[in-house]
C-alpha positions as CSV (number, residue, x, y, z in Angstrom):
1,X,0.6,9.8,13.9
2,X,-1.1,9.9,10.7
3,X,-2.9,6.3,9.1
4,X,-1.1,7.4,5.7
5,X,2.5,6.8,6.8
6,X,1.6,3.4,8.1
7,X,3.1,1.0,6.1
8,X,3.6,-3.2,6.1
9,X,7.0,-4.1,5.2
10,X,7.8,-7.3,3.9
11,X,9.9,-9.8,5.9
12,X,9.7,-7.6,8.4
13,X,6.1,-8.7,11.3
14,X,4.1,-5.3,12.5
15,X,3.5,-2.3,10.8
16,X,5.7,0.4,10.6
17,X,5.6,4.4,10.7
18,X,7.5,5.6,7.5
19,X,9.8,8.2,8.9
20,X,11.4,9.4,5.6
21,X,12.4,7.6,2.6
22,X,15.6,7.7,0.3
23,X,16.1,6.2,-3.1
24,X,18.0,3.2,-1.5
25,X,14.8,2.8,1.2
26,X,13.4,4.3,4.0
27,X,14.0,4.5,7.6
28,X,10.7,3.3,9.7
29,X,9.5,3.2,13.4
30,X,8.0,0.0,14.8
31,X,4.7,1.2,15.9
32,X,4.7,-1.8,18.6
33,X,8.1,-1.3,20.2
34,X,9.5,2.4,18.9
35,X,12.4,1.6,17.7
36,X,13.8,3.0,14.2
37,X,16.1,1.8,11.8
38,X,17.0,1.7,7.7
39,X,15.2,-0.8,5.5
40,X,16.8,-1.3,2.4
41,X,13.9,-1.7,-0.6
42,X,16.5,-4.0,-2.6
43,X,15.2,-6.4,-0.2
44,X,12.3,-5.5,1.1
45,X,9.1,-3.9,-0.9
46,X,6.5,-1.4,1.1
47,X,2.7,-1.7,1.3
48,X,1.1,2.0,2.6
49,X,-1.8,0.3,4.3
50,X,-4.4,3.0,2.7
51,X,-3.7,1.7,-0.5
52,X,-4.6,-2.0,0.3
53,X,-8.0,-3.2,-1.1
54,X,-9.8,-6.1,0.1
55,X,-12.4,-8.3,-2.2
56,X,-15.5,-8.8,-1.5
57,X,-18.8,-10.0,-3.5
58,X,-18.9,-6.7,-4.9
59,X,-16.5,-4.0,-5.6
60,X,-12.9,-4.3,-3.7
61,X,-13.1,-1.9,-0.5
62,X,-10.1,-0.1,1.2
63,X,-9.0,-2.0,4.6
64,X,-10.6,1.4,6.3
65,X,-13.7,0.1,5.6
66,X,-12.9,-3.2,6.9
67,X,-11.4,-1.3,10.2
68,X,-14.6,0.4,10.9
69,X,-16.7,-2.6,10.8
70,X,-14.7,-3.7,13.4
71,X,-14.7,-0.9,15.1
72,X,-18.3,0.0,15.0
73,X,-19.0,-4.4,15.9
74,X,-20.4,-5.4,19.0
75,X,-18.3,-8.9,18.7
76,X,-15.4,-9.4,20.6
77,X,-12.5,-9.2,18.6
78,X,-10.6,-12.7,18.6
79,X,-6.2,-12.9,19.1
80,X,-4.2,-13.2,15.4
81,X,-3.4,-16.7,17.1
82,X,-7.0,-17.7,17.2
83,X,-8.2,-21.0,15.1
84,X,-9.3,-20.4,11.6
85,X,-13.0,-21.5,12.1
86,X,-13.7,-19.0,14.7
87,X,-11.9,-16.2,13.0
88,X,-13.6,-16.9,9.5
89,X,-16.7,-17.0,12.1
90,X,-15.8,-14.0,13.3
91,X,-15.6,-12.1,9.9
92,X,-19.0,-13.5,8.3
93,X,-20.8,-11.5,11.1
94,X,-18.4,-8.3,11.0
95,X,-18.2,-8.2,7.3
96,X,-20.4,-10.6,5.6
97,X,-19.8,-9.0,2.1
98,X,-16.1,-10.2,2.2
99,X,-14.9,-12.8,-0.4
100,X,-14.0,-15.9,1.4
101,X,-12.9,-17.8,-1.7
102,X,-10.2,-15.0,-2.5
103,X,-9.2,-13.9,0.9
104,X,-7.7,-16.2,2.9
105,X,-8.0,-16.8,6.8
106,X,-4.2,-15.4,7.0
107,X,-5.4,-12.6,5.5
108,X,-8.1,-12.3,7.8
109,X,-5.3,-12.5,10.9
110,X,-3.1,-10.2,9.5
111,X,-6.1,-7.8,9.6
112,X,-6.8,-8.6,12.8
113,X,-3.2,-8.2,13.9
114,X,-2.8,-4.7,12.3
115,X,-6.2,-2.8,13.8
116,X,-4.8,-4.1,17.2
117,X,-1.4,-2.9,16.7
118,X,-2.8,0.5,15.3
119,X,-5.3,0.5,18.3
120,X,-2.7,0.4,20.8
121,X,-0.4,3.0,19.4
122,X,-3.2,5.2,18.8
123,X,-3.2,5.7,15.1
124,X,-6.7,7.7,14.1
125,X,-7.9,5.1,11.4
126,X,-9.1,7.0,7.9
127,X,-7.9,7.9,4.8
128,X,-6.2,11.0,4.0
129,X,-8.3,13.2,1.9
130,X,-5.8,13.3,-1.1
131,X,-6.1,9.4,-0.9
132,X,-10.0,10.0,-1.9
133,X,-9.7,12.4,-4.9
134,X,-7.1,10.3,-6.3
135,X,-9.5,7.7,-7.8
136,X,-11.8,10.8,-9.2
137,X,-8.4,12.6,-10.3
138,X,-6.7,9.2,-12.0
139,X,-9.9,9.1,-14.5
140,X,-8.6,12.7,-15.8
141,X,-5.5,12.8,-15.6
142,X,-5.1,9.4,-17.8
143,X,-7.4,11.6,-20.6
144,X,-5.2,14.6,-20.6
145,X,-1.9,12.5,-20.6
146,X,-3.0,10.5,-23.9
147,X,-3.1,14.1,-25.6
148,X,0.1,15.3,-24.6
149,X,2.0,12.1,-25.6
150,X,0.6,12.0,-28.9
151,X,1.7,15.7,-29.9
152,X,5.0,15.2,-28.5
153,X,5.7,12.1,-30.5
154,X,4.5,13.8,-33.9
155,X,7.2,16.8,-32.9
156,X,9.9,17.0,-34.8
157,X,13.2,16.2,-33.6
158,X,16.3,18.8,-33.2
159,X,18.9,19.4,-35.8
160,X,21.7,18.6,-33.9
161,X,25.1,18.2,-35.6
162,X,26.3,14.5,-36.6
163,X,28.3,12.6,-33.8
164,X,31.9,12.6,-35.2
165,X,32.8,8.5,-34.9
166,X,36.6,7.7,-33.3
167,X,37.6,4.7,-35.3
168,X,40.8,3.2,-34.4
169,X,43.9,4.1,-36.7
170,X,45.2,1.6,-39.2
171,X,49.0,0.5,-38.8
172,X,50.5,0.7,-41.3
């Protein structure tokens, strides 16, 4: 299983192996119980967990990085149920650079929750290669789109023959 088809589904609790995906949605496996079925994106919206960024003092980091400071920790991890204070405790050692004004302690559980579940199912936690050249590849592909749109705007447009208009008959 590959840690870019995990995704977070909204509405729905655990994290979710994106099968395949349709125009209407996209069928997903639990990763905690195995079992598949259709989720409509009309009513729910999809989060690919190696696009999530978390804030910190500095520059936002991908939730990998978050993942391997846990993993490389010698604290005991503490249960998503756990009481804010010793979870936000638990994170100032992990992570210290993380931006407790802006991420909240549910955010802090969730995280918890998700290296657990991706820990017991196995998942090998790091982005995808393609995932790192993006953010080199956005910077130049934005420059080379700006071109293209301007000389196709200046084109000139086809001489195409005048739309004949049906206007209803008079009665006479």
């Amino acid at each position: 299983m590959e840690y870019r088809k995990i995704v977070s589904v909204t509405g729905l609790s655990g994290l979710f192996e994106l099968v395949s995906s349709r125009g209407d949605g996209g069928v997903v496996r639990s990763l905690e119980d195995n079992s598949t079925k259709f989720v409509s994106n009309r009513i729910h919206n999809f989060s690919q967990l190696e696009g999530i960024e978390i804030y910190t003092t500095d520059e936002n980091v991908n939730l990998v990085e978050i993942f391997d400071a846990i993993k490389s920790s010698n604290e005991t991890l503490p249960a998503s149920g756990a009481d804010n204070k010793t979870i936000k405790a638990y994170f100032e050692k992990v992570f210290p650079k993380l931006d407790f004004e802006r991420v909240y302690v549910s955010d802090m559980k969730k995280m918890i929750k998700w290296y657990d579940i991706l820990n017991k199912a196995g998942v090998e936690i790091k982005r995808s290669e393609m995932a790192e050249l993006d953010g080199a590849a956005e910077h130049t592909e934005k420059n080379t789109n700006t071109t293209h749109t301007a000389a196709n705007k200046t084109a000139a447009p086809k001489n195409a023959p005048a739309k004949k208009i049906n206007a209803p008959r008079k009665m006479a």
